[in-house]
C-alpha positions as CSV (number, residue, x, y, z in Angstrom):
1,X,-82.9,-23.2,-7.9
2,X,-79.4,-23.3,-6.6
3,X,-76.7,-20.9,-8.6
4,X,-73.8,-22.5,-10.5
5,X,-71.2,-21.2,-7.3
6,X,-73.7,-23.3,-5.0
7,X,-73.3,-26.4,-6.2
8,X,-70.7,-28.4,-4.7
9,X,-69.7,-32.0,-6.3
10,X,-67.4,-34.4,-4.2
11,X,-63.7,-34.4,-5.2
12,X,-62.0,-37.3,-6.0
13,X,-58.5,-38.8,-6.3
14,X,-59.3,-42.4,-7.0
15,X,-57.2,-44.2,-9.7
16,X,-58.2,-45.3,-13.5
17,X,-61.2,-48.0,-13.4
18,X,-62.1,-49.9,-12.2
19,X,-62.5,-47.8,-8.9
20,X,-64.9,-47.7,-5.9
21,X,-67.6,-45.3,-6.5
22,X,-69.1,-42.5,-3.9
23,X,-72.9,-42.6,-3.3
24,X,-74.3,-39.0,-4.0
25,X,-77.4,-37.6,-2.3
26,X,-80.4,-37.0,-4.7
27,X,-79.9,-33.1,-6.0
28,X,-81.8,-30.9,-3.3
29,X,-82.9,-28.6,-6.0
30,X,-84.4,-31.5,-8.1
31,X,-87.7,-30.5,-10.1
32,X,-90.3,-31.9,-11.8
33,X,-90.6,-30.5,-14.9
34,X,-93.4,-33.4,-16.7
35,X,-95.0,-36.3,-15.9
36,X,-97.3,-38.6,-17.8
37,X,-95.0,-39.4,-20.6
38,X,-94.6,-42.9,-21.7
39,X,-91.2,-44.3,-21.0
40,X,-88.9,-40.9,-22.2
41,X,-86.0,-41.2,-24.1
42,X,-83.8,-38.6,-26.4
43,X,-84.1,-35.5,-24.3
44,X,-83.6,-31.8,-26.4
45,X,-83.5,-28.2,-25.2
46,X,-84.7,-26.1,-27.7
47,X,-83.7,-22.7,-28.1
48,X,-87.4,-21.3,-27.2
49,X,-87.3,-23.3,-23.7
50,X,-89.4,-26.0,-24.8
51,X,-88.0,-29.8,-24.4
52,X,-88.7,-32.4,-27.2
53,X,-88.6,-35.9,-25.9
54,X,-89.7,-39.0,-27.2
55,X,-91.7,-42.0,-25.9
56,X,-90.3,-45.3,-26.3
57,X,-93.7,-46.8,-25.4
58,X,-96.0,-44.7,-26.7
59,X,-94.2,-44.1,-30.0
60,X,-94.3,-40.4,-30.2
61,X,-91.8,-37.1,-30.1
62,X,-93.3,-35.5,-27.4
63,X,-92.8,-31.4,-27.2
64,X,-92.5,-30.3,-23.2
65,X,-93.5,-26.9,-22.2
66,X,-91.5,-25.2,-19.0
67,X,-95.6,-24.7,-17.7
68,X,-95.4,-28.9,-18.0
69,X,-97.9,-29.4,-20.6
70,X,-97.2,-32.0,-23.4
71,X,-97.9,-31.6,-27.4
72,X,-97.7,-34.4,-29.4
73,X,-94.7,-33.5,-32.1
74,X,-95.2,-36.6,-34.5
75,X,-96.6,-39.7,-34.3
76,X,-93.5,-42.3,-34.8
77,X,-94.7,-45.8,-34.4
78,X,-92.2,-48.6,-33.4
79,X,-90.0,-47.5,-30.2
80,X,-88.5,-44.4,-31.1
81,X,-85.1,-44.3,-28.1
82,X,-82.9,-41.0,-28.7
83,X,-83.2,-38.1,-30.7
84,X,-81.1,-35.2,-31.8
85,X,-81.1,-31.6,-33.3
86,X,-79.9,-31.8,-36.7
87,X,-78.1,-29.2,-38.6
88,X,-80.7,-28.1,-40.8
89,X,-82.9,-27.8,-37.7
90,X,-84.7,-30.9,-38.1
91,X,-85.3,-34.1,-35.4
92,X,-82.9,-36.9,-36.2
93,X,-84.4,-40.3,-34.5
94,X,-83.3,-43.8,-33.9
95,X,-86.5,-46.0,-33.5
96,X,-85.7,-49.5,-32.5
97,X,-88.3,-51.1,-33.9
98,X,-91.0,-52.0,-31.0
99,X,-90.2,-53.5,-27.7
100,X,-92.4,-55.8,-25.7
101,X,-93.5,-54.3,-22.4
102,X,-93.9,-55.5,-18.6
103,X,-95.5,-53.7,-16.1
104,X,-93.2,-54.0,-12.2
105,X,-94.9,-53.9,-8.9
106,X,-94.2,-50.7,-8.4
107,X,-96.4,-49.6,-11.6
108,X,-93.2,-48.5,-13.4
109,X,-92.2,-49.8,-17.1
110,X,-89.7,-52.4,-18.1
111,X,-89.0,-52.7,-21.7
112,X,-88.3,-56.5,-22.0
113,X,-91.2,-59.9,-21.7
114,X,-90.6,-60.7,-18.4
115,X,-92.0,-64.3,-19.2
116,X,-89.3,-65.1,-21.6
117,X,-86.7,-62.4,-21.2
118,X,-87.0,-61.6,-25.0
119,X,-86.8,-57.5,-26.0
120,X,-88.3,-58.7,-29.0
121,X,-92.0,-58.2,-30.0
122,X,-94.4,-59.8,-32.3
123,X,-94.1,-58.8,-35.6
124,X,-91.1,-57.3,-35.4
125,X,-88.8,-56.2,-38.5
126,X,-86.2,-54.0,-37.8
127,X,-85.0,-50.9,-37.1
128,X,-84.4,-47.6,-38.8
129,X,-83.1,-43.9,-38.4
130,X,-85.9,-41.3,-39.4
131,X,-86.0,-37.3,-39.7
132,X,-88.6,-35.5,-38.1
133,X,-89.8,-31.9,-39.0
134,X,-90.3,-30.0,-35.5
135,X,-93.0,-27.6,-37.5
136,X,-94.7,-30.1,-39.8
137,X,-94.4,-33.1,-38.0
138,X,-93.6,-34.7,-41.3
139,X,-91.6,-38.0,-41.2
140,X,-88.7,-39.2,-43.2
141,X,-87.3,-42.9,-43.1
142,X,-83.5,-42.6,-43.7
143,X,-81.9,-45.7,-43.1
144,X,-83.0,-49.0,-42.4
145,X,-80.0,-51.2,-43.6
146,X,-76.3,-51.1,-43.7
147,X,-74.6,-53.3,-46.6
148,X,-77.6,-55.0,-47.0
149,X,-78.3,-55.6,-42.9
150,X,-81.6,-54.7,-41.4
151,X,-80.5,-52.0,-38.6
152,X,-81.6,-54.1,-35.3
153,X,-82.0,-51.8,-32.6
154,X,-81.0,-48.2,-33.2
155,X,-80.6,-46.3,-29.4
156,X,-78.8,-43.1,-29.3
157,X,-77.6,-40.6,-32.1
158,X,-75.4,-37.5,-31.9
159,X,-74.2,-35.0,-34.7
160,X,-70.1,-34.0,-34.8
161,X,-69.0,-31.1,-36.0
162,X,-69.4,-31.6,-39.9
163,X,-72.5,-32.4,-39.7
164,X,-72.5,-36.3,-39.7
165,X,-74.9,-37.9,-37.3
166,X,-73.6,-41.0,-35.1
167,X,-75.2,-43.3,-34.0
168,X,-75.9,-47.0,-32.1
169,X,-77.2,-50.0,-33.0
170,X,-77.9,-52.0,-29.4
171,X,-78.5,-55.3,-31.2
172,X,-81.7,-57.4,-30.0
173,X,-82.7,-60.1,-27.7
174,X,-84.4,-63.0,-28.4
175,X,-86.3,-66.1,-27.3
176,X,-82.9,-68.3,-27.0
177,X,-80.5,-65.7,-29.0
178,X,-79.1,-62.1,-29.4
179,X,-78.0,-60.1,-32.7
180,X,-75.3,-57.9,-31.9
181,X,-75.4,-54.5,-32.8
182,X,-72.3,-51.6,-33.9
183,X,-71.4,-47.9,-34.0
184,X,-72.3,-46.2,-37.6
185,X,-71.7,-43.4,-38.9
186,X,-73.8,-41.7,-41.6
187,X,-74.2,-38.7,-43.9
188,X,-77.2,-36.7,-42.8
189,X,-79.4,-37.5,-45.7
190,X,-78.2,-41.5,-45.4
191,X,-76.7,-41.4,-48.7
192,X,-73.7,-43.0,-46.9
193,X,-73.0,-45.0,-43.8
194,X,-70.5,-46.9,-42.4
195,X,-70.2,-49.6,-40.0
196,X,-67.6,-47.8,-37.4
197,X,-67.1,-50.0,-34.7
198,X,-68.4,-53.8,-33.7
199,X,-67.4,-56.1,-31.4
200,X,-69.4,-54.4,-28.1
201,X,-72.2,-56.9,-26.7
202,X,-75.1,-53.5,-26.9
203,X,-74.0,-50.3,-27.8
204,X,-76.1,-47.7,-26.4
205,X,-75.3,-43.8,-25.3
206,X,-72.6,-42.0,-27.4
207,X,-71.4,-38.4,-27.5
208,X,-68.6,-36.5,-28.7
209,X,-65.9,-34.9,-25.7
210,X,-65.8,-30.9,-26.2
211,X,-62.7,-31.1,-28.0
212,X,-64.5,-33.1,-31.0
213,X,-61.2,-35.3,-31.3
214,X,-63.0,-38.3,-28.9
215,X,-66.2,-40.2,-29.3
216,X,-67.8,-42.1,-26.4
217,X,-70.1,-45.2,-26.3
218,X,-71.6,-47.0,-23.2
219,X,-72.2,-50.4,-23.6
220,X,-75.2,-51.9,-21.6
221,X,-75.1,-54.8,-20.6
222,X,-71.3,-55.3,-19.8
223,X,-71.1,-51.7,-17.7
224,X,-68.4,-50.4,-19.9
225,X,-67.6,-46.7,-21.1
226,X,-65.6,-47.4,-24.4
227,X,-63.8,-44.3,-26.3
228,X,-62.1,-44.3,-29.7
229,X,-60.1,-40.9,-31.4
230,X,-61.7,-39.8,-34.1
231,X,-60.9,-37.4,-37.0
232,X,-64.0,-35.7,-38.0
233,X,-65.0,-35.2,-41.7
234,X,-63.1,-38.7,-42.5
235,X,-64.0,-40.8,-46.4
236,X,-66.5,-42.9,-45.6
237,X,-65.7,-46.7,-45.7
238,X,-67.4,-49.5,-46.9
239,X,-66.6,-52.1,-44.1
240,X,-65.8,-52.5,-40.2
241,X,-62.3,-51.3,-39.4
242,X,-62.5,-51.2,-35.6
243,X,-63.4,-53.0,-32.9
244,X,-64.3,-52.2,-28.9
245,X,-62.2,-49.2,-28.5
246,X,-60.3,-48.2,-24.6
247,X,-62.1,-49.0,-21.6
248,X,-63.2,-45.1,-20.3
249,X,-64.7,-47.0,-17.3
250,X,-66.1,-49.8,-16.0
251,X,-69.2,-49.9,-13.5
252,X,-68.7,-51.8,-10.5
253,X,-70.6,-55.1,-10.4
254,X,-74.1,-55.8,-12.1
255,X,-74.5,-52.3,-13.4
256,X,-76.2,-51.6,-16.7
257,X,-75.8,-48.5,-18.6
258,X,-78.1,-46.5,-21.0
259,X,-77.8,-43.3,-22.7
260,X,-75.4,-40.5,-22.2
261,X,-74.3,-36.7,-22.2
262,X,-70.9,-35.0,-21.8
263,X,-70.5,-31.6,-20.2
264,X,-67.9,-28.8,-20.8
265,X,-65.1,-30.4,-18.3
266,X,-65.3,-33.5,-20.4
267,X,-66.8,-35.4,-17.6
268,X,-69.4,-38.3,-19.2
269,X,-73.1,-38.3,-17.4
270,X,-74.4,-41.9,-18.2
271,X,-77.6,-43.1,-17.1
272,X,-77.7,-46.1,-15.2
273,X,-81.2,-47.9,-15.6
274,X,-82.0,-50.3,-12.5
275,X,-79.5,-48.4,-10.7
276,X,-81.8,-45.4,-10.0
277,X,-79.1,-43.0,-10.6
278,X,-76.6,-41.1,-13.0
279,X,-73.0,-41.8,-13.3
280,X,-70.5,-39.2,-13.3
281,X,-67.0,-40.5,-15.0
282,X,-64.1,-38.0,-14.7
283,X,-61.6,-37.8,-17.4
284,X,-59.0,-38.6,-14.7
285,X,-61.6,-42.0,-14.0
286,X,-62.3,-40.8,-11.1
287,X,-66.8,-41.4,-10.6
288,X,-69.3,-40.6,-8.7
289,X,-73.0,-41.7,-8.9
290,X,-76.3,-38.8,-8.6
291,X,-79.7,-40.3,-7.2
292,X,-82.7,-40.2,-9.1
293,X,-86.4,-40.7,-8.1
294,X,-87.4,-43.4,-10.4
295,X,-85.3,-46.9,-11.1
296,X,-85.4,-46.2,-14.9
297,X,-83.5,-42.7,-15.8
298,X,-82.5,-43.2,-19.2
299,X,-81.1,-39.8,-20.6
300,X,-79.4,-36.8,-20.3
301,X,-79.2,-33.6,-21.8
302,X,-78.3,-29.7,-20.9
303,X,-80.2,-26.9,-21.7
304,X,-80.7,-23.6,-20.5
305,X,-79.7,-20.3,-21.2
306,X,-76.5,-21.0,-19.7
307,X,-76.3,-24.5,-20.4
308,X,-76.5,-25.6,-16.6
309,X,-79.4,-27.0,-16.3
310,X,-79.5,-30.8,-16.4
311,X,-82.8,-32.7,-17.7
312,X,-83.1,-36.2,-16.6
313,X,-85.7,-38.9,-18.6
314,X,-87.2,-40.9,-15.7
315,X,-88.7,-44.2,-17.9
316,X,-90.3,-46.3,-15.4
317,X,-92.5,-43.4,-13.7
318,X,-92.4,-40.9,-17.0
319,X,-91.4,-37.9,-15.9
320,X,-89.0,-35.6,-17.2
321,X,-86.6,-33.5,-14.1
322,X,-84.3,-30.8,-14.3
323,X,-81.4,-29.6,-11.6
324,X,-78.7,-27.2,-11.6
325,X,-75.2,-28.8,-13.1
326,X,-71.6,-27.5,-11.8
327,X,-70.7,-26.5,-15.4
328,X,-72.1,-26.3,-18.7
329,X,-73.3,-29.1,-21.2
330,X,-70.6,-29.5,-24.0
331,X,-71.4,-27.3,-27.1
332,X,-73.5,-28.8,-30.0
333,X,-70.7,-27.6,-32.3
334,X,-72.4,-26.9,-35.8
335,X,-74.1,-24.1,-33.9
336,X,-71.7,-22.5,-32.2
């Protein structure tokens, strides 16, 4: 694997978006690391080298060992979609309820009825934020509604330096309609949440910029990056009090946008699913996209003992890959 004074990224003097965008090669030090997962989601370094991941399909948090070998963490149910290390050590999940499933020519996953175009399957009842115990595997639901609203889609969650978890709400599609999801905000234990932002057509990714002072959101289906200032530790409020914050970045043309992680130089690594690649957004707006071998990465995280190795969640193939990263992840700051 290449060292950190190897890796070479292309520079860049482009303008604010929206901006053309430079093709990168897939990384030549790209490895396997798992296969045979079941649509991953939510990556986590652990301190001990292990990964925890979960499976969107197959409804699990899924422990990876650096041999490859998979242990089944808990059994979740529904369609658990990102993950996070919690303060007290714990697994913090958003599970979006259940998806239905097609199966593409190419044998990969697509989470969506391609007969009708709904992401909504039978029986389906909402969402919820849970709490795993890595040791246990004992479950916790800790929110399923906000002022009296079933959560409908929970994606991606991330912790800010008090100790409050984040997280999004993607909203769902149906058969001839779509419920709109929000950012929240949330006391650990759920005693408190708040409705942060609305106003974004499916909130996915979101991550804090290594000064803490920013929080970032991509929104799926309309290719945006959105940002919003942020004073951590805040009173909790009872209602929305913003909407879509500043663009970050816009993708050029049809591009969706998934899940996300933000390194040390504040750049924003979002996954790009049906795309087949990772993009890279500067904080001067400056972007450049990263190959990956499967059409479906869906996650980002950094791990390492240096925190320069990048782990990729491949959905439609299920494999999890690691390369070498120019810089380090961002901190996760209540353990620093």
């Amino acid at each position: 694997m290449k060292v950190a004074s190897e890796v070479r990224w292309p520079k860049t003097t482009q303008a604010p978006p929206p901006v053309d965008v430079q093709w990168c090669s897939l990384p030549d030090d790209l490895e396997i690391v798992a296969e045979g997962l079941d649509f991953p989601e939510g990556p986590i370094a652990c301190a001990d080298g292990t990964l925890l991941v979960v499976e969107v399909r197959g409804g699990r948090l899924m422990r990876v060992f650096p041999t490859g070998g998979l242990e089944i963490v808990a059994d979740l149910g529904g369609g658990p979609n990102g993950a996070a290390l919690g303060p007290d050590g714990a697994i913090y999940i958003c599970n979006n309820g259940g998806l239905p499933w097609s199966q593409l020519d190419d044998g990969s996953w697509y989470p969506v009825d391609r007969r009708t175009g709904s992401m909504t399957p039978a029986g389906y009842a909402g969402g919820w934020i849970e709490r795993v115990d890595p040791s246990s595997g004992d479950i916790t639901r800790l929110i399923e509604r906000v002022d009296g609203t079933v959560l409908s889609a929970p994606n991606d969650i991330a912790f800010d330096r008090a100790g409050d978890l984040w997280f999004t709400d993607t909203g769902k599609t149906g058969i001839g309609s779509t419920v709109l999801g929000a950012v929240y905000r949330a006391r650990a234990d759920g005693s408190e949440v708040e409705r942060f932002a609305t106003g974004l057509l499916g909130p996915n990714g979101i991550g804090f910029a290594p000064t803490a002072d920013r929080v970032y959101v991509s929104d799926t289906p309309s290719g945006r990056l959105f940002e919003w200032d942020v004073r951590i530790g805040e009173a909790f409020r009872p209602s929305p009090i913003r909407t879509a914050g500043r663009v970050r970045a816009r993708m050029p043309g049809a591009i969706a946008l998934d899940s996300l992680a933000v390194d040390a130089e504040d750049r924003i690594v979002v996954a790009m699913p049906g795309s087949g690649g990772l993009a890279v957004v500067q904080p001067d707006g400056g972007m450049w996209f990263v190959r990956m071998p499967d059409p479906l990465p869906t996650n980002i995280c950094f791990g390492g003992d240096d925190r320069q190795t990048a782990f990729v969640t491949l959905g439609g193939h299920g494999r999890l890959v690691r390369f070498r990263w120019p810089c380090p992840g961002a901190s996760v700051y209540f353990a620093d």
